[in-house]
C-alpha positions in Angstrom: 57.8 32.8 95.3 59.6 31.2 98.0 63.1 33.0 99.2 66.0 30.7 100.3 68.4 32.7 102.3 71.6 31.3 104.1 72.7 33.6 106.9 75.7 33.6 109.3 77.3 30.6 111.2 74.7 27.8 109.5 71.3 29.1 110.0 68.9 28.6 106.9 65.6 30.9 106.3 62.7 29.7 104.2 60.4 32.7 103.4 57.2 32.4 101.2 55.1 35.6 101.3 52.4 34.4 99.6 52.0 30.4 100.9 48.5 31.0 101.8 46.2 32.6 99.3 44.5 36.1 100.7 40.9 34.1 100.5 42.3 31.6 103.0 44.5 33.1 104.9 41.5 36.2 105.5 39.1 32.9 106.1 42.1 31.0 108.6 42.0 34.1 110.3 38.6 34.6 111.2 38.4 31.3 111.9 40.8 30.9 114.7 40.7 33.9 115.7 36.8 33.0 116.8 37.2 29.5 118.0 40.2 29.3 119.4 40.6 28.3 123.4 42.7 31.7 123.7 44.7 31.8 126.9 46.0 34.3 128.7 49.2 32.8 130.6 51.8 33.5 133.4 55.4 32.7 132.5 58.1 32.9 135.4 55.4 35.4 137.5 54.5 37.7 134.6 51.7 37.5 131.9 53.2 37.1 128.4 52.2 40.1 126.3 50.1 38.2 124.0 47.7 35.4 124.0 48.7 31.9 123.4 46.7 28.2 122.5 48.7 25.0 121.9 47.7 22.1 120.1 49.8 18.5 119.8 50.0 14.9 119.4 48.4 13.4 122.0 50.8 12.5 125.0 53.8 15.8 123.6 54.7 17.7 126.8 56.6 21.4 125.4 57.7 23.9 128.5 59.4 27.2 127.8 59.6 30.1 129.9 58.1 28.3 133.1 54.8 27.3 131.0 54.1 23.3 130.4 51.9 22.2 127.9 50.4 18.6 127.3 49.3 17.4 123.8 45.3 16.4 123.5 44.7 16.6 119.9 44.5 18.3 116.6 41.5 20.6 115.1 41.1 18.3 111.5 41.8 21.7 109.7 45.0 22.5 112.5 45.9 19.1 110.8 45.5 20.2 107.4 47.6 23.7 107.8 50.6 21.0 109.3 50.6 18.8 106.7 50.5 21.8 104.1 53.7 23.1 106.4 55.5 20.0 106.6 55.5 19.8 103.0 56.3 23.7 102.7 59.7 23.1 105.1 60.5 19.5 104.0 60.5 18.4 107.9 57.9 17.2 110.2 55.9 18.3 113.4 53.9 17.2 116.3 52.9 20.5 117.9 51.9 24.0 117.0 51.6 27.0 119.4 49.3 29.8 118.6 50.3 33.8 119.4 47.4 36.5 118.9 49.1 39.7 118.6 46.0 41.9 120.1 47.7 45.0 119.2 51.1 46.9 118.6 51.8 46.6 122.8 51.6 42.7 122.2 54.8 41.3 121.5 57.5 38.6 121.6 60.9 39.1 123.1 64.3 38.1 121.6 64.8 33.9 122.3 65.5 31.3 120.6 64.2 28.2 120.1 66.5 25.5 121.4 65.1 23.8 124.3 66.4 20.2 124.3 62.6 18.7 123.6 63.4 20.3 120.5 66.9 18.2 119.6 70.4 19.4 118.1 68.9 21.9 114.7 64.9 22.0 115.5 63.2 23.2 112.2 60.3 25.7 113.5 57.9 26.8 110.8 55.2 29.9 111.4 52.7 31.1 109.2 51.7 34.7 109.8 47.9 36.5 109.5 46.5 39.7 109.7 48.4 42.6 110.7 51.9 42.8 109.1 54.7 42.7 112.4 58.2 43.4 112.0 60.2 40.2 112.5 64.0 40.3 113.9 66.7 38.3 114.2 69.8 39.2 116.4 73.1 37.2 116.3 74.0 36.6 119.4 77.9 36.8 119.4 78.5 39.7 116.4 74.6 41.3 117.4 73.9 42.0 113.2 70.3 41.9 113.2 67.7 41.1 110.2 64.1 42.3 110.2 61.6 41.3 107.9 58.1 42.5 107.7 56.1 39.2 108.0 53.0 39.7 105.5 49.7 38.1 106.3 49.7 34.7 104.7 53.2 33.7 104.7 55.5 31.2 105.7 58.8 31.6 107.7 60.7 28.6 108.3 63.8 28.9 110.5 66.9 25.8 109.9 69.9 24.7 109.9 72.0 25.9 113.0 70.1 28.9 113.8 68.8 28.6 117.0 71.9 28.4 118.5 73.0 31.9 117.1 70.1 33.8 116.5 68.0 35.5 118.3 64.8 36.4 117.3 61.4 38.1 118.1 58.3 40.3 117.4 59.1 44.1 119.0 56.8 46.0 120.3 55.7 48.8 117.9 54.1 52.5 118.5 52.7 52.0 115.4 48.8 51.6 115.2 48.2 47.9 114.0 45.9 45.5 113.7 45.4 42.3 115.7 48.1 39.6 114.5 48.0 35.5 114.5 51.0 33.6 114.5 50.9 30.0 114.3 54.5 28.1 114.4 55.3 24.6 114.0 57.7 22.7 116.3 58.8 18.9 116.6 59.2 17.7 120.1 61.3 14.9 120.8 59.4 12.5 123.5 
């Protein structure tokens, strides 16, 4: 059952722990996890602590921490999973970056998402696989922070204003864990 949840200055939270069955989501797993064109990449002179693939409409440019990437295409069952999301989050999207948490070392810092590709209150929408990762959310000016285990399956959609005062990330963790796939949904403005 999906969880609406307001939280301070604006920002909106969609979370739906069970948006993908356990047969698909074990299946959308393997699946990606196997084909995928994984990359390991250099951001601003030092390998991000994870491995990364990007997919997008054809002729989308997306840079973030000194990386660029150019839309070529959409898998037909990438395609399926957005339109699945955009009916999930009510919004639409042109691109999807792809995270594979190797291990409890791999890990996302504390950012946000509010590059100006993205426009004034981007939507950004990630379905989580495989190993349950802490997620947390920081507020930038009174530092409150949320955390919510993300299972394998669901949905987390992040709107209204709060990119612009929330932080938020995947920590590293001491504790043994699986490998983790994290597939998030973003509309780039061309």
């Amino acid at each position: 059952m999906a969880q609406h949840l307001a939280i301070l200055d604006g920002g909106l939270l969609l979370y739906e722990p069970e948006f993908l069955p356990r047969p698909a989501a074990d299946e959308l797993f393997q699946r990606l996890r196997e084909q995928t064109p994984w990359k390991h990449e250099i951001g601003r002179g030092r390998p991000f602590p994870r491995l990364t693939a990007w997919y997008a409409d054809a002729g989308t440019t997306y840079r973030y921490s000194g990386v660029a990437h150019h839309g070529e295409g959409w898998s037909p069952d990438l395609l399926l999973e957005r339109q699945q999301v955009e009916a999930a989050a009510g919004a639409a999207f042109n691109s999807l970056l792809l995270n594979l948490y190797r291990d409890g070392r791999d890990s996302i810092g504390l950012h946000t998402d509010a590059e100006p590709e993205l426009g004034q209150n981007p939507v950004v929408a990630s379905i989580s696989l495989g190993a349950v990762r802490e997620f947390v959310l920081k507020h930038i000016a009174t530092r409150e922070t949320l955390k919510y285990p993300l299972a394998h399956g669901s949905l987390l959609v992040m709107g209204g204003t709060s990119q612009h005062h929330w932080l938020h990330g995947v920590p590293k963790t001491k504790t043994v864990v699986g490998e983790r796939i994290n597939l998030t949904f973003r509309n780039i403005l061309r």
